[in-house]
N, C-alpha and C positions, 0 to 999 in steps of 0.2 A: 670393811666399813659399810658398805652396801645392805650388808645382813641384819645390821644393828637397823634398832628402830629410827633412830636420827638419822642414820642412811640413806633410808629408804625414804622419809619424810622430805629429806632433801632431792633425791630424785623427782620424788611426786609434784614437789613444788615446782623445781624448775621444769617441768613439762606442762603444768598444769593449766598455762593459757593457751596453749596450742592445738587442745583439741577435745578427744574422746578417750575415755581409757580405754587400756588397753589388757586384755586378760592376764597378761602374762607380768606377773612383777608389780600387779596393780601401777602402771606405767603408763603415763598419758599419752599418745601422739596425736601428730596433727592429722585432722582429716585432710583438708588438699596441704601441697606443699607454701608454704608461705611465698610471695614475691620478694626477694634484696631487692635494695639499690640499687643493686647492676644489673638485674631483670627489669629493673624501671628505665634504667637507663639505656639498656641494651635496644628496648621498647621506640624509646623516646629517637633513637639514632635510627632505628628505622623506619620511623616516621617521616626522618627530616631525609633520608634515603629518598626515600618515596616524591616527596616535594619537592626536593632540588631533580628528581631524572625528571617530573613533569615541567617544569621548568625547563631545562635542556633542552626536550620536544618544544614548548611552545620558540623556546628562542632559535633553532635549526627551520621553524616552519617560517619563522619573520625572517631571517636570515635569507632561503629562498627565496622569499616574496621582495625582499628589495635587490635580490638579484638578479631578478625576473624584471623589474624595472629598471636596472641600468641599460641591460640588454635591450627593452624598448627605447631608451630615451639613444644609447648610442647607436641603432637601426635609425629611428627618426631625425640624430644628426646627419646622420650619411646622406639618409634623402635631403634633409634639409639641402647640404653643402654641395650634390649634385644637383638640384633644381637653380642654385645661386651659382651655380656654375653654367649650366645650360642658358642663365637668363645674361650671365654676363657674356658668353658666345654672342647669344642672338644681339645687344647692344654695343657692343665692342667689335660684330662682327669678324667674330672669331670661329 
């Protein structure tokens, strides 16, 4: 079928928006390879890769930082409740 002129007409065609011809078979191909859908989408998921680990970084550094203030505010109870302790020694004399 290929040999026949409608053949090969049909070949031509369905090649022929992809590119350049091509010596061989008077046969078109494409210069770069085309992108699918799923190189779009493949694309598209490692985008959102990318966004949600900065993400994860920004929430692990706020995570620290309000750990980092519990640990002052429960330091600053301590003294609190030993200063209210020492004040009720010296009044209570105790």
């Amino acid at each position: 079928m290929l040999g026949s002129k409608r053949g090969r007409e049909r070949l031509e065609n369905s090649h022929s928006l992809c590119g350049v011809r091509s010596p061989v078979a008077n046969v078109s191909r494409p210069l770069i390879p085309r992108r699918t859908g799923l190189d779009d989408r493949i694309a598209q998921l490692e985008d959102d890769l990318k966004i949600a680990s900065r993400r994860v970084a920004e929430m692990r550094t706020e995570r620290d930082e309000a750990n980092e203030l519990v640990r002052q505010l429960r330091e600053h109870c301590e003294e609190h409740d030993e200063a209210m302790a020492a004040r009720k020694g010296l009044i209570w004399g105790k």
